[in-house]
C-alpha positions, 0 to 999 in steps of 0.5 A: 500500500502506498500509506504504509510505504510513507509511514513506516518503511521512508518517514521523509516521503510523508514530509515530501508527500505533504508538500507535494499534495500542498503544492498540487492543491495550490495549483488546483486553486490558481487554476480554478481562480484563473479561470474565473478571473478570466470570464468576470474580465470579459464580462466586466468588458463587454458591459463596459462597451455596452454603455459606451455603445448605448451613449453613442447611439443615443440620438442626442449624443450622436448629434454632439458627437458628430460636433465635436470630433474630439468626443467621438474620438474619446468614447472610441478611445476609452472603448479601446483601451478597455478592450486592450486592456481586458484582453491584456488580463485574459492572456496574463490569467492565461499564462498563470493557468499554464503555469500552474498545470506546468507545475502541476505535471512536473509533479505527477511523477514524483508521486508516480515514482515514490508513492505508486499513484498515477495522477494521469490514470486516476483522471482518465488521461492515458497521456499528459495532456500539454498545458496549453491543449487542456483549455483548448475549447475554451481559446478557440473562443478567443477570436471571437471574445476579443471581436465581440470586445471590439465591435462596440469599438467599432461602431461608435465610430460609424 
């Protein structure tokens, strides 16, 4: 049994083992932050853009701005900025993501090794998935996230 290899035969595997699972939690929980972080940042963008684009669309306002030039440049600079920098804090939450799993996997041979459980099989992955191919469905959207961040954008200057 892998317990009783930890406790009785190598008591220095159980320290190690604690840091190993310590470390796996950790990387669990960056993950599941990240991931979240990453959809409220769209979310908050996208609304952000939403209001920008309703200002513009008001009547009275298409009136002033087509006026004032220089506020039709603002509300299409203030709705750039505010895509480039949700798109900035989706990839920087990507990044951490991968570098969690990265982390991770480095990890799961140890316990392999040492202790005789294989986190792989225990998931149901047959091989080591690469870190940037487990949330492949998720950035295949990343074109059309950063385009649906864009169109208000675009249309507050038409």
């Amino acid at each position: 049994m892998p317990q009783d290899l930890v406790t009785t035969d190598h008591p220095q595997l159980k320290d190690q083992l604690t840091v190993i699972l310590s470390s796996l939690d950790d990387a669990r929980r960056l993950i599941e932050a990240g991931k979240v972080r990453r959809w409220q940042v769209f979310n908050r963008a996208v609304e952000l853009n939403l209001v920008v684009f309703s200002v513009v669309a008001l009547r009275d306002a298409q009136s002033l701005l087509l006026t004032n030039h220089w506020l039709l440049f603002l509300t299409w600079a203030a709705s750039a900025f505010n895509m480039a920098f949700a798109c900035s804090l989706i990839d920087h939450y990507d990044r951490r993501v991968k570098k969690s799993r990265d982390r991770a996997n480095y990890l799961y041979p140890w316990l392999h090794a040492k202790i005789g459980i294989d986190p792989l099989a225990t998931m149901g992955e047959p091989n080591n998935i690469p870190s940037d191919q487990k949330d492949v469905v998720e950035n295949r959207y990343s074109t059309l996230r950063y385009g649906s961040l864009l169109q208000p954008s675009i249309a507050s200057v038409w």
